[in-house]
C-alpha positions in Angstrom: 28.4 -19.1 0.2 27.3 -16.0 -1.6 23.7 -17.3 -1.4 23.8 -18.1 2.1 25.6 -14.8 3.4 22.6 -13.1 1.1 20.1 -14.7 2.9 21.6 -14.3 6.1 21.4 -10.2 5.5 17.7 -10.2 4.0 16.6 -12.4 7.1 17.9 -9.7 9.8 16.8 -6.8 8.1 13.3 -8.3 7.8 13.8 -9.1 11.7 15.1 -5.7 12.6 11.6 -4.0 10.6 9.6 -6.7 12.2 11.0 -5.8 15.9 10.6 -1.7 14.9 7.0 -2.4 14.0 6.3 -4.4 16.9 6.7 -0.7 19.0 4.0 1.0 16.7 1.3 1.8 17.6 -1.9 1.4 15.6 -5.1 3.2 14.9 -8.6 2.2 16.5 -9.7 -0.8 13.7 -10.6 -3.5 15.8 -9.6 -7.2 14.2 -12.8 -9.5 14.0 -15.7 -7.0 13.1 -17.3 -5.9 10.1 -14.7 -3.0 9.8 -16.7 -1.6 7.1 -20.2 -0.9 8.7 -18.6 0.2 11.9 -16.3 2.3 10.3 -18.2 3.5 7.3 -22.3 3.3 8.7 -23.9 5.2 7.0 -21.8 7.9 4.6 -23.5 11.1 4.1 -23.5 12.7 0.8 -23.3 15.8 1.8 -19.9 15.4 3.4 -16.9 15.9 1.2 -12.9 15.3 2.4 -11.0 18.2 2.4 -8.5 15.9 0.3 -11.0 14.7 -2.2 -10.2 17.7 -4.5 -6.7 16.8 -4.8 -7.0 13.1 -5.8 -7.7 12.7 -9.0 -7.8 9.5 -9.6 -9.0 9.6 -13.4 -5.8 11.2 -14.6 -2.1 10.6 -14.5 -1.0 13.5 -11.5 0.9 16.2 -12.4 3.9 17.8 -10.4 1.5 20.5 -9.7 -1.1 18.1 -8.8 1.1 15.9 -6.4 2.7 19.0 -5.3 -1.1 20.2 -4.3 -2.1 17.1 -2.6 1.2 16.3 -0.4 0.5 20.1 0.8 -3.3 19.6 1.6 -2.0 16.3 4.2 -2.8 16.7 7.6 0.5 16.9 9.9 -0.4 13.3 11.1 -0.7 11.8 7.4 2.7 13.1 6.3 4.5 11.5 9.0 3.1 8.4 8.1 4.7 9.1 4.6 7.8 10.1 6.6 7.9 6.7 8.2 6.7 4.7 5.2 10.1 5.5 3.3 12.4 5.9 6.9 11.2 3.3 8.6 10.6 5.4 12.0 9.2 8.3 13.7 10.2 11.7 12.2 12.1 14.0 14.6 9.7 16.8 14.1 6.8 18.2 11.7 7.5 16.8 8.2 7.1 19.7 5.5 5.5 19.0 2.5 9.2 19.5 1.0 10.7 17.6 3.3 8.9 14.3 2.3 8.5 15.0 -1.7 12.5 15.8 -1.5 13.1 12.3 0.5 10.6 10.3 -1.7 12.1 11.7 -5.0 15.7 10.3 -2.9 14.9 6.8 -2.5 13.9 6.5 -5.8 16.7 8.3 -7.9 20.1 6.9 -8.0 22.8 8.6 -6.7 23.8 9.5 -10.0 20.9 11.0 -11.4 19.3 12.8 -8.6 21.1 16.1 -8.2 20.0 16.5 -12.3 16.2 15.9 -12.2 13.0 16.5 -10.4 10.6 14.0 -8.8 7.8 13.1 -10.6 5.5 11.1 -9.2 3.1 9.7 -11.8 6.4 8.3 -13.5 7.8 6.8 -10.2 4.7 5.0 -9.7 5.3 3.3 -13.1 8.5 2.5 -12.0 7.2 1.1 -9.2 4.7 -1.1 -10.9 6.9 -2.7 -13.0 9.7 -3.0 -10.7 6.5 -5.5 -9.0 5.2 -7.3 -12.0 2.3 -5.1 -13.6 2.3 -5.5 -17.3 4.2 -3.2 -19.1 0.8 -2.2 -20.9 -0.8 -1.4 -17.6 2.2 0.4 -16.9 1.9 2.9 -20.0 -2.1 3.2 -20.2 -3.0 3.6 -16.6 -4.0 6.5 -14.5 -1.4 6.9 -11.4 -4.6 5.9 -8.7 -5.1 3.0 -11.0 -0.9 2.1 -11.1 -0.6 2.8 -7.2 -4.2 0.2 -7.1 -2.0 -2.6 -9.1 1.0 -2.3 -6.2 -1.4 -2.6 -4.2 -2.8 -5.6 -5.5 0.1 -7.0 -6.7 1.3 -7.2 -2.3 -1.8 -8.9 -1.6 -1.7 -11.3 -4.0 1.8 -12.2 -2.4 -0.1 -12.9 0.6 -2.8 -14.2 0.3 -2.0 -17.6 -0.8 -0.2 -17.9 2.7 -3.4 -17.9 4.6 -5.2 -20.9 5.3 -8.9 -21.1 3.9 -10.2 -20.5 8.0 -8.1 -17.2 7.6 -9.2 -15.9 4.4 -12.9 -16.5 5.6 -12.0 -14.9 8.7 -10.6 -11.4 6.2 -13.3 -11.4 4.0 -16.0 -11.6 6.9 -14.2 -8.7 8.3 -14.4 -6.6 4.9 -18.2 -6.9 5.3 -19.2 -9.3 2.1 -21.7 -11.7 2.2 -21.9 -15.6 3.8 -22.0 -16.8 0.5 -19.2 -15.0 -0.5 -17.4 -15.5 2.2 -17.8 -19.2 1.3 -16.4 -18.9 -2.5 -13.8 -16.8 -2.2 -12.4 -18.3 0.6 -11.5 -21.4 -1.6 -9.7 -18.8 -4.6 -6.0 -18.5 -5.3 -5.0 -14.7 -4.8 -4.6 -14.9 -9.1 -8.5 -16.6 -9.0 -9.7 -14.2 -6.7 -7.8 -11.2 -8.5 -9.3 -12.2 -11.7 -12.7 -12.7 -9.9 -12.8 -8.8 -8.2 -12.6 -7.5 -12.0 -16.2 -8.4 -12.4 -17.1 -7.9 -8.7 -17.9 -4.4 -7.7 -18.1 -5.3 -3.8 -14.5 -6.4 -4.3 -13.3 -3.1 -6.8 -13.8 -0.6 -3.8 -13.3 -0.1 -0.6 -13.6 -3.6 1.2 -10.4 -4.7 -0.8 -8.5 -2.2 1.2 -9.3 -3.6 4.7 -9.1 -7.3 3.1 -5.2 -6.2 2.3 -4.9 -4.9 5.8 -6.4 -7.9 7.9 -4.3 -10.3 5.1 -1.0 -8.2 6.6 -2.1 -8.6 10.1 -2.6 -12.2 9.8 0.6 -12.8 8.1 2.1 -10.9 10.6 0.7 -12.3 14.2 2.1 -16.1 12.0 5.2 -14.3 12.7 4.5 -13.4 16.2 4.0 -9.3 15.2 0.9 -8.2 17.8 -0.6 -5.3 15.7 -4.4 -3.9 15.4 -5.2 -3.2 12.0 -6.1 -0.2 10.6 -6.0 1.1 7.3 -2.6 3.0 7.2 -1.2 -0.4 8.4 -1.1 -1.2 4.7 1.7 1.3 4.3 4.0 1.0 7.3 3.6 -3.2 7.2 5.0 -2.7 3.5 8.6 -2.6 4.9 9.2 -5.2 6.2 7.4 -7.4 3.4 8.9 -5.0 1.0 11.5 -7.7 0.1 9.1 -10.0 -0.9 7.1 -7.4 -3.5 9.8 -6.3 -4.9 10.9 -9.6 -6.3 14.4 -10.9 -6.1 16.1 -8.9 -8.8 14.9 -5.4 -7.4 16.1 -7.3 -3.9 19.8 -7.3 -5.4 19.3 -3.7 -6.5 19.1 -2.5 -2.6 22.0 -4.2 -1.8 23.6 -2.2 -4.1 25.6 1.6 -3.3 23.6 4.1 -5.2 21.0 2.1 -6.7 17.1 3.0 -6.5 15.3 1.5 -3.6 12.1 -0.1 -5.0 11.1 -1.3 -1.4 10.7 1.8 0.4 9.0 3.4 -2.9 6.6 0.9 -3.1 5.9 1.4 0.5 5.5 5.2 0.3 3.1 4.7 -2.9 0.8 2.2 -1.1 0.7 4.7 2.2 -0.5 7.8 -0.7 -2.4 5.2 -1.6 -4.6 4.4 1.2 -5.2 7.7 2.1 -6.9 8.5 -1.2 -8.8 5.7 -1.2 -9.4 6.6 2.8 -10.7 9.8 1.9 -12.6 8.8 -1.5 -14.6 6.4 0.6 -15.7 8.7 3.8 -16.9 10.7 0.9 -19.0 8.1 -0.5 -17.3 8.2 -3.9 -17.2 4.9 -5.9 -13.8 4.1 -5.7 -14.2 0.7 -8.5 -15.0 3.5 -11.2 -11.1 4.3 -10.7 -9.8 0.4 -11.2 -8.1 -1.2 -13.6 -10.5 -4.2 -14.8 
């Protein structure tokens, strides 16, 4: 009975996300073109993100650092942070306060959140391991590297749900090659995984939109209509976020006080993406900043 009444619960919260996503609107990435040639022509060196100075994705982020980048977010971006860890629209302009003190919230128990302070390089650790990264990964890696392996770690979930039409259809989309297209399309998200660690194509930016069209599919099998677009990864991470999190972290939500890996996850993926947005329009090579 316990197991049915559980599953009862997870099923109509994943329905109720589902339903709230289905009223989102979505950026301009249209499904079924090379997304990365029409999106990213031609970069020109000489143009540099006003974020890319607060990335760092070669170190493990300060407070400070965090602190600096959350502040440097256009209105726009923070409110997709807002929603990645609420779920909707904010009521007004989210401060840079506002959403560090709401992230640092969902992931803090009750019991130990009025006695520390957020920091974010050791949330994403938490994070990755709460999803399966080895606990090695876990201590050695940078936090772009850590918040890569969440990423990673989703679309592998994914993946294997796609028929082989539908992953040729995603990798198309993230611009590779026929021949690729006709390799990879035949991998196992673990095969393929192991295969982008030798792959530089695969290391940088396509791999973001191949996550993003993965979600989209998934989604329209569940009768979601969304256009893709980068920051999709994020806010689709809700709903899904029971399947990431694995069934033990799953448990956790369901209990009073207890950190909530879902929406974590999700706010860490939606950080995320917009580094790796901005790293990209900048023409920096984002593989150099990958786990192998």
């Amino acid at each position: 009975m316990f197991k049915n009444s559980l599953s009862r619960k997870l099923f109509g919260v994943l329905g109720t996300f589902l339903m709230a996503l289905n009223s989102f609107a979505w950026g301009p990435w249209d499904r079924g073109t090379d997304l990365r040639k029409k999106y990213f022509p031609e970069v020109k060196k000489s143009y540099k993100d006003p974020l890319l100075p607060f990335i760092h994705p070669e170190a493990r982020v300060s407070n400070g650092q965090f602190r600096a980048l959350i502040g440097a977010l256009s209105a726009e971006q923070r409110r997709d942070l807002w929603k990645s860890l609420k779920g909707k629209e904010p009521a007004k302009a989210v401060s840079a306060g506002e959403l560090e003190k709401e992230l640092h919230w969902v992931s803090s128990s009750a019991l130990t959140y009025p006695f520390n302070d957020l920091d974010y390089h050791e949330t994403v650790k938490w994070v990755a391991g709460k999803v399966g990264v080895h606990p090695a990964e876990c201590e050695g890696g940078t936090t772009f590297q850590l918040e890569r392996r969440v990423m990673e770690k989703l679309f592998a979930k994914l993946w294997d749900k796609l028929t082989k039409e539908q992953k040729a259809k995603v990798l198309k989309d993230a611009g590779l090659e026929p021949s690729q297209v006709a390799s990879y399309s035949t991998l196992t998200a673990s095969a393929l995984l192991a295969t982008m660690a030798t792959t530089s194509v695969l290391m940088g930016f396509p791999f973001y939109i191949m996550v993003a069209q993965t979600l989209a599919v998934v989604l329209a099998t569940l009768g979601v209509s969304v256009t893709t677009t980068i920051s999709v990864v994020a806010m689709l991470c809700g709903p899904i976020g029971w399947v990431i999190a694995g069934t033990s972290a799953v448990i956790g939500l369901l209990l009073l006080g207890q950190p909530n890996a879902k929406k974590t996850a999700a706010f860490v993926i939606a950080l995320h993406s917009i580094k790796a947005t901005a790293m990209a329009k900048s023409g920096v090579d984002i593989s150099k900043y990958v786990l192998k």
